[in-house]
N, C-alpha and C positions, 0 to 999 in steps of 0.2 A: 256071841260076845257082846258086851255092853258097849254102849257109844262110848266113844273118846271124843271132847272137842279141845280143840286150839283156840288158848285166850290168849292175843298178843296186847298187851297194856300199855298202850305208845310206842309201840315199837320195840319194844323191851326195857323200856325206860320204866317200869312198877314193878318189875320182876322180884325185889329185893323188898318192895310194898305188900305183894301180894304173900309173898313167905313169910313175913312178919304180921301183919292184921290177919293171917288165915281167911284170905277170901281171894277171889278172883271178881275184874271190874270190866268195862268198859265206859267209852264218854258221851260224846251226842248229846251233852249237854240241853241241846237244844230240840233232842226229842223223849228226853228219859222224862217228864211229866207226862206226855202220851203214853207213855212205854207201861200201862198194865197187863196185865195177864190175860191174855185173850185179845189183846189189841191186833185188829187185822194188818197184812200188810199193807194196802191199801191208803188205810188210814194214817201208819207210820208214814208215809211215802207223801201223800197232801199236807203232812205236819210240816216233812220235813221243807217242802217248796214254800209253804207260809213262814216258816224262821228263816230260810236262806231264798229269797228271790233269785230266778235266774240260774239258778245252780242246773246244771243239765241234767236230763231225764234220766238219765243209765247211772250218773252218779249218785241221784238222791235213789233209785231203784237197790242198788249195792248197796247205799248205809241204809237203808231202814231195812232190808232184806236182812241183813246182820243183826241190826235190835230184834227183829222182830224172834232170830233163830234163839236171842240170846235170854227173853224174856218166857215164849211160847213152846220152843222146841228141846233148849236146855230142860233136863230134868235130875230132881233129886236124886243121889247113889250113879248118873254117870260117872265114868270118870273125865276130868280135866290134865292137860298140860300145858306150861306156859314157858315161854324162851327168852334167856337174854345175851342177846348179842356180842355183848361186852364180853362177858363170862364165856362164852359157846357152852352153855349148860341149859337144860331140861330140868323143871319142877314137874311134878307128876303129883296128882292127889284125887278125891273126891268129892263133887259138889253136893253139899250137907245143906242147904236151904235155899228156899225160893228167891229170886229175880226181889230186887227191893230201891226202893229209890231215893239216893242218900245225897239232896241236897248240899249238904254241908262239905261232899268229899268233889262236887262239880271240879271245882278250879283245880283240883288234883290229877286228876283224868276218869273220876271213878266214881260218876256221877249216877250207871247201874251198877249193883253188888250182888254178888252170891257167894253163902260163906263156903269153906271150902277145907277139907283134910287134908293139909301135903303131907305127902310120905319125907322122911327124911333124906334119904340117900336122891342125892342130884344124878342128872343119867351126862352124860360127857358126851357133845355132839360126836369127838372120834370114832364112841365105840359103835355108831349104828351103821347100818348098811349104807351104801351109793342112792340105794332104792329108796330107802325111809327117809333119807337124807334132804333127797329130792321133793317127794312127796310129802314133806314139813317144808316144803320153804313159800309157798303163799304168801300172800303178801293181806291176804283177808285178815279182819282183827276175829273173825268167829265161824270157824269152818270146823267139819267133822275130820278128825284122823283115820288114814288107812288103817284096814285091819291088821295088814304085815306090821307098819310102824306102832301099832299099838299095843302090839305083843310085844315088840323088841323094847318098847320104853317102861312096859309092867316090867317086865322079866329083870331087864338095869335096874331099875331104880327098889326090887327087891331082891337085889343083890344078888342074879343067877344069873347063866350066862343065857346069850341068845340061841333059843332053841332050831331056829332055821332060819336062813335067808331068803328073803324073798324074791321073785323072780320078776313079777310084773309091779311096774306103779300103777298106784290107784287113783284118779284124779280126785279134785273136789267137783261137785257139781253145780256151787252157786258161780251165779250169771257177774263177770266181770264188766264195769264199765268200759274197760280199756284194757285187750289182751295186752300190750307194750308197758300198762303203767307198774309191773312189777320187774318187768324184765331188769332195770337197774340193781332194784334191792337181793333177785336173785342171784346176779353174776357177782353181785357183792360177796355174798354167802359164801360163792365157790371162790373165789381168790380169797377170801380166810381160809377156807380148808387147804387151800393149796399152800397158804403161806405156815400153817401150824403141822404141816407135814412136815417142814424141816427138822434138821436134827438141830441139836441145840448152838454149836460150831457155827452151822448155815446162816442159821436165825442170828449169830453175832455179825456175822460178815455182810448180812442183809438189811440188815441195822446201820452200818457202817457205808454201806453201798448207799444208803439214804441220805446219809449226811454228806457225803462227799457232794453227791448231786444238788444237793442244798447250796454247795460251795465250800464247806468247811476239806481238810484235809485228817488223817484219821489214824490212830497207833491202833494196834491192837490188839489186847493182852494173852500172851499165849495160854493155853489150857493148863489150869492149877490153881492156887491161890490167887487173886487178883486184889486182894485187902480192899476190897467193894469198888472195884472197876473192871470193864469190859473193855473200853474204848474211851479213847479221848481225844477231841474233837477238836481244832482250833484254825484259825484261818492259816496260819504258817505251818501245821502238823507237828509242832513241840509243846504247843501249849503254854507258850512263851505269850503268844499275842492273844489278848482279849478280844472274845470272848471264848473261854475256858470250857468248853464243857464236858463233862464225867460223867460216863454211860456203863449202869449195870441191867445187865440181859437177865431177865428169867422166864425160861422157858418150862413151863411145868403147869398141870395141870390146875394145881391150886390157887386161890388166891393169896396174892400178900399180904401182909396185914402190918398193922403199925410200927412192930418191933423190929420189920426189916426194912421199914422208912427210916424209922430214928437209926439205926447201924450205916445205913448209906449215908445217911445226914452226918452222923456224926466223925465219919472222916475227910469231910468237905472245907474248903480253904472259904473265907468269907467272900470271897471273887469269883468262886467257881461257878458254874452254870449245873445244876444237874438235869439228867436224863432218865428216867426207871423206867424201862420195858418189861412188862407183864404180860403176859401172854396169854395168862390165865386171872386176869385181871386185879382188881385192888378191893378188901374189905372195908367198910365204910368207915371204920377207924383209922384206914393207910389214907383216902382222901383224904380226911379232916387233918390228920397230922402233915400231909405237904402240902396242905393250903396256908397252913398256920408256922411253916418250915423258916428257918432266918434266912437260907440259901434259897436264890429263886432255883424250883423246882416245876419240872414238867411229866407227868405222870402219861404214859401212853399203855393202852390195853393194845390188845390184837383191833379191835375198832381203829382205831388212830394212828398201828402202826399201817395198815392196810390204804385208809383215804392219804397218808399221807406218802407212802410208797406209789398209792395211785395217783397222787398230783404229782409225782416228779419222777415219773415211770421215764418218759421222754431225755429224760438228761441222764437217767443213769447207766453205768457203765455197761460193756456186754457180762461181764460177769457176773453183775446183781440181775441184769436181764437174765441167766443163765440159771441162777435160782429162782425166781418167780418168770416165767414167759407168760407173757399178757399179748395180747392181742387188741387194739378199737375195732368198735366198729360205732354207727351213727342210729340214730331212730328220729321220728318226728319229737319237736320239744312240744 
């Protein structure tokens, strides 16, 4: 089977970059003028300690370790996938040209380039296995995919179902500066899964369990027509006392897109506060229209419902504790 690598572009933040310019990037800015073709590790690795003084050894060893895969090891006709967080979705495609170094895209994060063929159909984090699941979640910006996850993400993203599940994870085997430093971004991962396993019901009432903990008190619309409300939020729970706010849930795979901003918006009183949960986040026309909304508006994806569930885990009730159970624990900072 052909390599597969994992290109995470900020973190997921180019995701929506890399599907529209038909390429896949990374940054290192400050070593992609080193970054030719055949550049040793080595060498990446002395760049990097001459642009960043001081930076510790296992650190600058992990990022030029990653240039160097991304520049010498990347080859034409692999395939590529790339994640965004926001979305919980998978790009899948194939890289169509060499490692190239696009000064003009630095300050973007996509300072090295390789164009790249996505397939259209996006792969839906739900559909994969526990196993693949796991073994995608690194925290590397450029690491090789398991062979199990690599089939389960061709297979998705051309539209078949998954041929087998697989039994054992695969690790990566590039050298971490810091086994702990990912540990955060991966328990992140799993309380999204654990929070988009709700039914849509849950997801309202877990929603509502957030805001109460916030302090606000909360109505909440029985199942049916709701004429673009879910919940409504206010310090007295009538909605009498300012600040107002109107909460519609959407839990489904898809993105939103601007026509069901303008319909929320447009049954909103000039006082209202609004609220839009996405779960499957927002198309880049539904941000620009509630950034530019006359009603202040607050756009939350699964990202935002999750940090902010996690900042106010502590105050909420047992029952919202009852839908998501979380657990602390501590690491060194």
């Amino acid at each position: 089977m052909a390599t597969m690598w994992m290109i995470r572009g900020d973190g997921g933040r180019l995701y929506d970059d890399f599907r529209e310019r038909n390429l896949a990037a990374i940054g290192w800015a400050q070593l992609a003028p080193s970054a030719k073709l055949g550049v040793s590790r080595s060498a990446l690795i002395l760049a990097y300690k001459d642009a960043q003084p001081g930076i510790k050894d296992a650190s600058a060893v992990s990022g030029a370790s990653q240039v160097f895969r991304f520049v010498n090891e990347v080859k034409e006709g692999d395939a590529v996938v790339t994640y965004s967080p926001a979305n919980r979705t998978y790009l899948v495609g194939q890289f169509a040209g060499p490692c190239l170094y696009r000064p003009e895209l630095a300050d973007e994060g996509m300072a090295l380039v390789r164009a790249v063929k996505w397939l259209a159909q996006e792969v839906d984090r739900d559909q994969l296995s526990s196993v693949s699941k796991n073994s995608l979640g690194s925290t590397l910006t450029v690491f090789n995919v398991s062979e199990a996850a690599q089939k389960e993400l061709l297979d998705l993203a051309a539209g078949n179902k998954i041929r087998a599940r697989p039994v054992d994870p695969v690790g990566d085997s590039e050298v971490i500066d810091d086994p702990l430093k990912g540990v955060q971004d991966i328990a992140f991962e799993r309380i999204k899964d654990q929070i988009n396993s709700l039914d849509w019901s849950e997801m309202q009432d877990l929603v509502a369990g957030i805001l109460r903990a916030m302090g606000y008190k909360t109505l909440v619309s029985p199942a049916g027509a709701d004429r673009g409300k879910d919940i409504i939020a206010s310090p007295d729970g009538f909605g009498f006392e300012p600040p107002r706010i109107v909460v519609e849930v959407k839990h489904r795979n898809a993105r939103m897109g601007s026509s069901e901003i303008r319909s929320f918006l447009g049954g909103r009183h000039k006082d209202d506060r609004g609220l839009y949960v996405s779960t499957g986040g927002f198309t880049k026309d539904a941000l620009y229209e509630g950034d530019r909304a006359n009603v202040h508006l607050t756009l939350w994806t699964l990202d935002e419902l999750a940090r902010t569930l996690m900042a106010h885990y502590q105050m909420t009730d047992p029952e919202t504790k009852r839908l998501v159970p979380l657990s602390y624990f501590y690491v060194p900072a």
